[in-house]
C-alpha positions as CSV (number, residue, x, y, z in Angstrom):
1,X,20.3,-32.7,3.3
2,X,20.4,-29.1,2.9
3,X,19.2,-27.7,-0.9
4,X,21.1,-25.0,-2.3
5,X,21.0,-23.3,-5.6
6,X,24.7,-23.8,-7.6
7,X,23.6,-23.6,-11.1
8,X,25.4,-21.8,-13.4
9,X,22.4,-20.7,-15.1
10,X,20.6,-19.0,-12.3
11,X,21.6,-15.6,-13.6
12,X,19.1,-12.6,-12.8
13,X,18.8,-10.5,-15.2
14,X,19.2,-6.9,-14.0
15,X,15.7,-5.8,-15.5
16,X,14.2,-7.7,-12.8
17,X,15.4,-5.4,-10.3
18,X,12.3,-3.2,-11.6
19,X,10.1,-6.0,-10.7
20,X,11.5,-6.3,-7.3
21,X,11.1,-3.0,-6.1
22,X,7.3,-2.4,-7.8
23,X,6.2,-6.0,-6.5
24,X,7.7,-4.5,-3.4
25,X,5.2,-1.7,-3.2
26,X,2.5,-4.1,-3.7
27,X,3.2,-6.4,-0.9
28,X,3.9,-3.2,1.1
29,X,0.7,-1.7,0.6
30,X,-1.1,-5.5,1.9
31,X,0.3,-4.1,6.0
32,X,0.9,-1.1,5.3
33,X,0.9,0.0,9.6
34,X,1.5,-3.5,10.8
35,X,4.8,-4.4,8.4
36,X,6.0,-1.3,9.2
37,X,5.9,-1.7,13.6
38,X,7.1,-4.9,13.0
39,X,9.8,-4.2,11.0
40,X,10.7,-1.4,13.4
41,X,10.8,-3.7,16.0
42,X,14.6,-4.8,15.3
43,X,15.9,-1.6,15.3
44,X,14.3,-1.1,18.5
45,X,16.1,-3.3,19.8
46,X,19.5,-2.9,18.1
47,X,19.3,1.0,20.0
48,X,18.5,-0.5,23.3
49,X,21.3,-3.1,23.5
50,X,23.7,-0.5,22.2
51,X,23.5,1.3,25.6
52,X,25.5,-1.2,27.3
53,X,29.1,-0.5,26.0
54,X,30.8,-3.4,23.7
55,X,28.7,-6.3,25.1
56,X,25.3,-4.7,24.3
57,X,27.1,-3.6,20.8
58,X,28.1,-7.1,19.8
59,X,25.0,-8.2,21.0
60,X,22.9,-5.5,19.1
61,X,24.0,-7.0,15.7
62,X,23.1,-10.8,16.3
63,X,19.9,-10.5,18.2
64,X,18.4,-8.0,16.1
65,X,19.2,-9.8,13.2
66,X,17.3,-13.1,14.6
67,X,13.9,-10.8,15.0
68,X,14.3,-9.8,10.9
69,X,14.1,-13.2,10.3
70,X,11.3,-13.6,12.0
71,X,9.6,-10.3,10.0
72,X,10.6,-12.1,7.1
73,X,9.3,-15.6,7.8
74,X,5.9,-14.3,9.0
75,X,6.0,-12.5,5.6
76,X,6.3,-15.4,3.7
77,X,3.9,-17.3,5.2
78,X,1.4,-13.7,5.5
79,X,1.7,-14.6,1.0
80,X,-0.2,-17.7,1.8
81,X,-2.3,-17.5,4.8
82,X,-3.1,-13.6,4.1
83,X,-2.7,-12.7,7.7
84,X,0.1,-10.9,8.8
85,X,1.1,-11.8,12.1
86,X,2.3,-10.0,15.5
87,X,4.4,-12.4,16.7
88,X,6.2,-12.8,13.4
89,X,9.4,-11.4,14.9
90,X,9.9,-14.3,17.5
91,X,8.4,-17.1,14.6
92,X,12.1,-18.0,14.2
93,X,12.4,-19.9,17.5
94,X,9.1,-22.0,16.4
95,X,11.0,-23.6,13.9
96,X,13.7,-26.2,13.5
97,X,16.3,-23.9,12.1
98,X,16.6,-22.2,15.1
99,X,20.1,-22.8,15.6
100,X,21.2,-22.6,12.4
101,X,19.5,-19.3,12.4
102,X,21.1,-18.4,15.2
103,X,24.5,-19.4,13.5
104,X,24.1,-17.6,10.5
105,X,23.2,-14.3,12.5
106,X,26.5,-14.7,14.3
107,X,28.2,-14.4,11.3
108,X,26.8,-11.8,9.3
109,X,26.3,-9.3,11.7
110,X,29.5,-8.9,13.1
111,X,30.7,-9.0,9.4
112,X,28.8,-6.4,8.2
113,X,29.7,-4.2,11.0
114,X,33.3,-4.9,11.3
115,X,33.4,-3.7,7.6
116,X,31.7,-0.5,9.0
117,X,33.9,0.0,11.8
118,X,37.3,-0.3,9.4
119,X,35.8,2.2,7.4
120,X,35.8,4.7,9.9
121,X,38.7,3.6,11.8
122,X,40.6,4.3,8.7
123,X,39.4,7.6,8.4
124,X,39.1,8.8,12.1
125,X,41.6,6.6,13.5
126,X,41.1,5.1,17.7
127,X,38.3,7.6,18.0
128,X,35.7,6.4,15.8
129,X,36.2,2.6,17.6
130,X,36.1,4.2,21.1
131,X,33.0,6.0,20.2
132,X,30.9,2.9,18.3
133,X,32.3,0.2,19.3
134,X,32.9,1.5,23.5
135,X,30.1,3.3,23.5
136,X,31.8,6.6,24.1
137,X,30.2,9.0,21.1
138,X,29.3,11.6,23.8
139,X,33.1,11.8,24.3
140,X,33.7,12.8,20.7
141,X,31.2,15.3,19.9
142,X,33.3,16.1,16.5
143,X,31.9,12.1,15.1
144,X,28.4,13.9,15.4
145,X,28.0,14.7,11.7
146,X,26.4,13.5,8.8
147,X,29.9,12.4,7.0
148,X,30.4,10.1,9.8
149,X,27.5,8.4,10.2
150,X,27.4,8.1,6.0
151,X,31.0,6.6,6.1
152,X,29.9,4.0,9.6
153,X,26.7,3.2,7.6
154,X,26.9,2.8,3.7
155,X,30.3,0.6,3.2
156,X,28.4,-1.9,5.3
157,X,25.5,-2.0,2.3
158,X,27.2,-3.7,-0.5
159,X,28.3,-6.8,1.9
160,X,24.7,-6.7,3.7
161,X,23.5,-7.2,0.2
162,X,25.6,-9.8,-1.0
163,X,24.5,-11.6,2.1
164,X,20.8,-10.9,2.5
165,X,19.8,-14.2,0.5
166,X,21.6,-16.3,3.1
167,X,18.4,-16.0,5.8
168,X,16.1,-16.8,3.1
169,X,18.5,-20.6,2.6
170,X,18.5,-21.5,6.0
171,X,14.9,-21.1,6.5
172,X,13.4,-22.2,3.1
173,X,16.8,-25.1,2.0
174,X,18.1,-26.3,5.2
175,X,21.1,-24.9,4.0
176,X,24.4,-24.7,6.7
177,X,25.1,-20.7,8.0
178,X,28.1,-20.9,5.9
179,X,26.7,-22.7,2.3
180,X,23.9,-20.3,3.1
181,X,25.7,-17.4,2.7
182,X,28.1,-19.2,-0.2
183,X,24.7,-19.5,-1.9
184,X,24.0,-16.0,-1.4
185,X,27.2,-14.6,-2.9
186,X,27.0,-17.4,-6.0
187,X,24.0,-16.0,-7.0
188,X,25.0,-12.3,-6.9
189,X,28.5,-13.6,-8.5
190,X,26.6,-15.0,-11.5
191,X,24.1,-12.0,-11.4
192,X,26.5,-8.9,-11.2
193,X,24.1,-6.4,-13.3
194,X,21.5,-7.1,-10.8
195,X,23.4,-6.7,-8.0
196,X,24.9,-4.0,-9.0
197,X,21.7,-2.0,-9.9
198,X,19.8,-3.2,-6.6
199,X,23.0,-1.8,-4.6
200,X,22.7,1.2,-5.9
201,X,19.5,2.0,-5.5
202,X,19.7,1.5,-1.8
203,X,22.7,3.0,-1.3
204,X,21.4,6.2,-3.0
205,X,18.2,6.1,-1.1
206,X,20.2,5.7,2.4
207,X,22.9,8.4,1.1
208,X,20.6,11.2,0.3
209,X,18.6,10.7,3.7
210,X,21.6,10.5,5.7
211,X,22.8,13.5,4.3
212,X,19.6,16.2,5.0
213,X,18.4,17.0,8.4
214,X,16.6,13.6,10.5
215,X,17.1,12.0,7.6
216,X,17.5,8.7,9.7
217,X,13.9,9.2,10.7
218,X,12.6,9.1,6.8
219,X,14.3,6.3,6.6
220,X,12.0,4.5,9.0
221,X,9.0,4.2,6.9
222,X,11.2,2.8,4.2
223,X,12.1,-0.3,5.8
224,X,8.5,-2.2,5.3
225,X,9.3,-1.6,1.7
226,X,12.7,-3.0,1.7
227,X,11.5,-5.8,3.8
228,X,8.9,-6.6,1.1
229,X,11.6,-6.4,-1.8
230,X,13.3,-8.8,-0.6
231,X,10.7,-10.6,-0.7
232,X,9.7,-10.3,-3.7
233,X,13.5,-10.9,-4.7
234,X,13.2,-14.3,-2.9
235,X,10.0,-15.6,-4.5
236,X,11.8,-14.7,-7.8
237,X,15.2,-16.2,-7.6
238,X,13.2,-19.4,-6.5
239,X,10.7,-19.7,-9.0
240,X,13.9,-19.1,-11.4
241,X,16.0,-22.0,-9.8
242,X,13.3,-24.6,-9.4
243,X,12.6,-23.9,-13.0
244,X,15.8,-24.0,-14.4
């Protein structure tokens, strides 16, 4: 039977985003080179599937998602063990939530990045979905500016975060894709401060580096310390529930 936190009075309070993001650093600074390559390694191969046009794209947002997991899981288990793993990224197959894992990256993916692609099609109309979503940005050299990739990438952040606790459900509760990601969105619900404040620190983050020149690449040595925050966020929010 799946396990899932609906208590009314798991309510974060927003101070403990400060915690996060320091305990963040700390478990960063534990693999510092090999977090960081490992965590790179779903982007890797989010760009390489998004060569082949609309297959590759829908693709790039599942697949990727499934090695994150993994990054995360090895993580968790790194807390215990102290050893960091290589094959971290693929861990995810070597469990029994495989599937479900599988399931849940179905959803959030495309989610996430159909809320990106709106955005954009509102703005820039047929263009902006022939040159993500087809493949086709060569073909629209005008899209090749920071205000476009800040309007593809940050609406996409505040639904990304309301979902982010859902991986962390399915691996560690047995939860369902679905009450995994209910469970993710209750908890932010009944924490709004904390949500709130933890969005806008990444958002602002991601918005000043996608605004000045390779920006994108800056943003690559962050990622180990996101990784690590969430983390951090997890092992909190549990401790919290089991002792409430």
């Amino acid at each position: 039977m799946a396990v899932v936190f609906e208590s009314p009075a798991l309510a974060v309070p927003t101070r403990r985003v400060a915690l996060w993001c320091m305990e963040g650093l700390r478990i960063w600074r534990r693999y510092p080179m090999r977090l960081f390559l490992l965590c790179l390694a779903p982007m890797l191969l989010e760009t390489s599937l998004q060569f082949v046009p609309l297959v590759g794209m829908a693709l790039s947002k599942v697949f990727p998602l499934l090695l994150s997991f993994g990054v995360f899981q090895g993580l968790m288990a790194a807390e215990a063990s102290g050893v960091l793993r290589w094959s971290s990224p693929l861990s995810t197959w070597h469990h029994d939530y495989r599937w479900r894992a599988l399931g849940l990256a179905s959803l959030c993916g495309p989610m996430v990045f159909c809320v990106q692609q709106l955005a954009v099609a509102t703005v820039y109309g047929w263009s902006a979905v022939d040159a993500v979503l087809l493949g086709h940005m060569s073909v629209h050299p005008e899209l090749a500016n920071h205000r476009f990739i800040c309007l593809l990438i940050l609406p996409g952040t505040p639904v990304a975060m309301l979902l982010a606790l859902a991986p962390m459900f399915v691996m560690f509760r047995g939860a369902t894709p679905w009450r995994a990601m209910w469970s993710s969105v209750g908890i932010w619900v009944r924490s709004p401060g904390a949500f709130v404040a933890y969005t806008l620190i990444q958002l602002s983050i991601m918005a000043v580096l996608l605004l000045i020149p390779l920006g994108m690449l800056l943003l690559l040595p962050l990622l180990p310390w996101i990784t690590a925050c969430w983390l951090a966020m997890w092992k909190d929010i549990d401790n919290r529930a089991w002792a409430s």
